[in-house]
Backbone as a ProteinNet text record, in pm:
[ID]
protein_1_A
[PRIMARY]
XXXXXXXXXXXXXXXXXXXXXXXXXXXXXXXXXXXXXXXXXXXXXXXXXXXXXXXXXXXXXXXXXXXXXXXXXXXXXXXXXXXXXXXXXXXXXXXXXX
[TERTIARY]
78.4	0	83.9	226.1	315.9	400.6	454.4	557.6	653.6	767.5	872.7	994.8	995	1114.3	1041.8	1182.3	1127.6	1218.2	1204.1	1228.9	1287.1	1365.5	1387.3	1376	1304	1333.3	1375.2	1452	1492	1425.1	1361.9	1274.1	1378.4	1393.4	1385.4	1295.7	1241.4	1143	1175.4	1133.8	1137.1	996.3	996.7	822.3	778.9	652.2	598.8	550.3	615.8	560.9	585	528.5	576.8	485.1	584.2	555.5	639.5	598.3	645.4	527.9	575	498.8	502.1	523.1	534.5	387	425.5	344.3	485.6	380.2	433.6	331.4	380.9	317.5	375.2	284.7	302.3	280.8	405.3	371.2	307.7	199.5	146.9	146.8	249.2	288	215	160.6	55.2	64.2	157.6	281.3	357.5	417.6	557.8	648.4	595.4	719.6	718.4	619.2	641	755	719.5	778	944.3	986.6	1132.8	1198.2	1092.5	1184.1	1214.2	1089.1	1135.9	1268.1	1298.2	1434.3	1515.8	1528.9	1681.2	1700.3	1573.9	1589.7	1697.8	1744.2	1809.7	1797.8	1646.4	1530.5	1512.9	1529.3	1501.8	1367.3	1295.6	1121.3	1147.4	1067.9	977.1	890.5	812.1	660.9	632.6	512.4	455.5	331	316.4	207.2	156.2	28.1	-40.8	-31.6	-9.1	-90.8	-84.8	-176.4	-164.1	-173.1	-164.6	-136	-187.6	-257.5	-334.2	-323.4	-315.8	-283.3	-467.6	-566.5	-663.7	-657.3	-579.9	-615.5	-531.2	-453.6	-406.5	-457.8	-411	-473.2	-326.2	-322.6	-219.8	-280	-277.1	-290.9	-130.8	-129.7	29.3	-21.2	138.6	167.6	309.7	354.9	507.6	529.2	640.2	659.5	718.2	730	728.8	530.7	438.7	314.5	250.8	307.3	258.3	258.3	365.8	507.8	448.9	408.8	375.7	278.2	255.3	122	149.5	119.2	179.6	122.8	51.7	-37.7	49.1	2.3	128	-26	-6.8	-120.7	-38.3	-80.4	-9.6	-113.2	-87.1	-156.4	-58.7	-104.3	-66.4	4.8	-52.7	-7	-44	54.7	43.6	133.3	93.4	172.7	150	189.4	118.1	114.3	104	229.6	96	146.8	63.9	194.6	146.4	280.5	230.7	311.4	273	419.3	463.7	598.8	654	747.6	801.6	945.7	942.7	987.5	1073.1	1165.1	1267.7	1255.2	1301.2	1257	1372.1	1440.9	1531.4	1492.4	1425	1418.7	1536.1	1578.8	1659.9	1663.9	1679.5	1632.7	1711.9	1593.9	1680.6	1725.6	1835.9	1831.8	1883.5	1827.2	1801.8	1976.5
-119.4	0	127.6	106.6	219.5	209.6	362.7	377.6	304.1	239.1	135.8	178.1	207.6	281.2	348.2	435.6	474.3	467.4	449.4	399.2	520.9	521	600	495.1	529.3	471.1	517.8	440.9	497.9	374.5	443.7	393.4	361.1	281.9	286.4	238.2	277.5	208.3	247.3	90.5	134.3	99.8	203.8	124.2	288.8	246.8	411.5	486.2	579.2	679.7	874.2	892.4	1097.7	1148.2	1247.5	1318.7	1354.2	1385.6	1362.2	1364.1	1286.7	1275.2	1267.8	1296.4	1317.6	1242.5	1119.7	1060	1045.9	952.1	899.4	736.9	692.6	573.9	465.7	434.4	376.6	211.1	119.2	-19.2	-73.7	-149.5	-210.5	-391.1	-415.5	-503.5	-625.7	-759.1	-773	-918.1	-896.2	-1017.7	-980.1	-1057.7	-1025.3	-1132.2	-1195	-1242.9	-1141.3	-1104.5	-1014.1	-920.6	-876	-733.8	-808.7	-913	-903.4	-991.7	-1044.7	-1095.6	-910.7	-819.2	-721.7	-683.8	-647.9	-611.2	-646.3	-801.2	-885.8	-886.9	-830.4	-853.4	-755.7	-737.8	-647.3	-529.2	-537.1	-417.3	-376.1	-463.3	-478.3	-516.1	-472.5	-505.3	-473.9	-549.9	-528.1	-499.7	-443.4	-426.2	-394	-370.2	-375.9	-297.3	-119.5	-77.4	-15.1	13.9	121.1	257.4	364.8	460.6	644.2	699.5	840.6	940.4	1042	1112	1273.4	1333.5	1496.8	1558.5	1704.2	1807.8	1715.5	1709.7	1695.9	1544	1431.9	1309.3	1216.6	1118.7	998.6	845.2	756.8	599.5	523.1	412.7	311.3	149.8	100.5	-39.5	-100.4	-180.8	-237.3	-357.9	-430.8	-587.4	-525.2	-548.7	-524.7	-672.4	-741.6	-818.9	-835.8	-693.2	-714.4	-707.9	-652.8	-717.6	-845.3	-888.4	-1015.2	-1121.5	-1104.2	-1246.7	-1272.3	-1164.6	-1145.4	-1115	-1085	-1051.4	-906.5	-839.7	-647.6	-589.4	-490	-391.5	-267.8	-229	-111.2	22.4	138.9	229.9	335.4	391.1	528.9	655.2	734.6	906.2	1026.3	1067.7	1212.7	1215.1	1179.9	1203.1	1302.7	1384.8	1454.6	1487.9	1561.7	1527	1585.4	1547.6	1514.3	1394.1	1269.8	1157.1	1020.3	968.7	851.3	761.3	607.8	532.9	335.8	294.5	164.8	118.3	36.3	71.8	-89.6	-151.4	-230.2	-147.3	-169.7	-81.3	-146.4	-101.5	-207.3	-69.3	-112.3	-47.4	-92.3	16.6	-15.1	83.9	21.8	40.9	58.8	199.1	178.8	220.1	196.9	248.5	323.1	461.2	610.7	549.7	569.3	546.4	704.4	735.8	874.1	915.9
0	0	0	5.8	-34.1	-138.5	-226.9	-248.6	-238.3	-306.6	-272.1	-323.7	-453.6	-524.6	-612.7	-671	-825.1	-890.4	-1042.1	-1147.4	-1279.7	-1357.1	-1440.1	-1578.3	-1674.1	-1819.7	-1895.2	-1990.6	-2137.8	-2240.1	-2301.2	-2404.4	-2576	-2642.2	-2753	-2892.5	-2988.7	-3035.8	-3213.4	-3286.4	-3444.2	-3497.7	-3616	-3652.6	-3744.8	-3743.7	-3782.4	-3691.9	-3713.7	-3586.4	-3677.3	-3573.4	-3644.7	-3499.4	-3457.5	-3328.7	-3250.3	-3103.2	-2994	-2879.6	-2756.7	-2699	-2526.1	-2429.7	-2302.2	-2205.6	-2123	-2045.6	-1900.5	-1844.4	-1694.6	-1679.9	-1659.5	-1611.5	-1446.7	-1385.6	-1262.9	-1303.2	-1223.8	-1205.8	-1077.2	-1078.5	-919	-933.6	-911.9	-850.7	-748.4	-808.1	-776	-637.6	-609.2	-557	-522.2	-449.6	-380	-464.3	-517.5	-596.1	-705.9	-747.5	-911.6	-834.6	-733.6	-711.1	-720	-637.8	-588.6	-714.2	-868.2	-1009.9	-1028.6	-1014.6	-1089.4	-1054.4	-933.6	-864.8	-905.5	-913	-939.5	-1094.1	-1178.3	-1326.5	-1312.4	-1482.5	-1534	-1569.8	-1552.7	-1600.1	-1708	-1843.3	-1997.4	-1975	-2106.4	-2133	-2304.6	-2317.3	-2480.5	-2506.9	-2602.7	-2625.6	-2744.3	-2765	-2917.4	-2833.7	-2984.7	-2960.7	-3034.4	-3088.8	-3155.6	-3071.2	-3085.6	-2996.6	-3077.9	-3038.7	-3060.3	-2930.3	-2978.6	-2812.8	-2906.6	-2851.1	-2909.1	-2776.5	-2782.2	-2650.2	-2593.6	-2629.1	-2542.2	-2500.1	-2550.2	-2544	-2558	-2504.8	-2566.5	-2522.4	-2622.5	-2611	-2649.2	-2562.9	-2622.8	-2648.4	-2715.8	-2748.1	-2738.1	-2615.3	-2615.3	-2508.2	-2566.9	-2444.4	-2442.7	-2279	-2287.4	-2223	-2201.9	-2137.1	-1921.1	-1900.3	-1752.6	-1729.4	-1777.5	-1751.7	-1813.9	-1905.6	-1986.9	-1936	-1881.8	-1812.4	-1656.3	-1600.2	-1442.9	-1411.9	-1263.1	-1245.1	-1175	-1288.2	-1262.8	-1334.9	-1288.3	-1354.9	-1393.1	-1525.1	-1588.5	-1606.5	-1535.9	-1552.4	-1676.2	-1729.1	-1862.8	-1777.9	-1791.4	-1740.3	-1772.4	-1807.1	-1822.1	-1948.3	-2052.3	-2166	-2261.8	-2341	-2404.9	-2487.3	-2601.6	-2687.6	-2856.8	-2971.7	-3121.4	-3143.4	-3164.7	-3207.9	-3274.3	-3346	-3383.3	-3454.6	-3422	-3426.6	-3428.5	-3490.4	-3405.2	-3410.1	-3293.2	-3296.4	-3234.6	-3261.5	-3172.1	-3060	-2911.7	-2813.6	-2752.6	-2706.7	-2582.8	-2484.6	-2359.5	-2232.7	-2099.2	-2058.3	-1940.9	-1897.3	-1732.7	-1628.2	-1516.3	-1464.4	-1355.6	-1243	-1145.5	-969.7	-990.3	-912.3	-890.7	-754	-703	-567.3	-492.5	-415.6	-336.4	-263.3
[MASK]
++++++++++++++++++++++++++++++++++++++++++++++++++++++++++++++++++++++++++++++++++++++++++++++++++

């Protein structure tokens, strides 16, 4: 029911796309085992997605594999942006540590 760490990503992705686009997204962790593979992973992910993003609105259609694989909920909010894309993505995750 708390806060645990936080996370910094660097995203890379090829495919069609034209834009740019600015979100945040939160992981909830649905287990205590999901939580302590995430830790010891390496913090690589993959994914595959449709999405567009407009100053009033965005939508994503995606599977990444740290939610596919586990039992971990991935939320997207606060997106904004121009951008429309469908893209294959790789994803490193790394603990900010304070």
């Amino acid at each position: 029911g708390v806060t645990v760490d936080y996370y910094s990503t660097t995203k890379a992705s090829a495919g069609l796309q034209i834009g740019a686009q600015q979100y945040a997204h939160v992981l909830f962790f649905m287990t205590d085992d999901a939580l302590m593979n995430f830790r010891r992973s390496p913090g690589w992910a993959a994914s595959a997605n449709i999405e567009y993003a407009t100053p009033e609105r965005g939508e994503t259609l995606a599977a990444e594999t740290t939610t596919s694989l586990s039992p971990v909920i991935a939320v997207v909010f606060g997106q904004s942006g121009l951008r429309v894309g469908a893209t294959l993505d790789g994803v490193k995750y790394s603990r900010i540590i304070p």
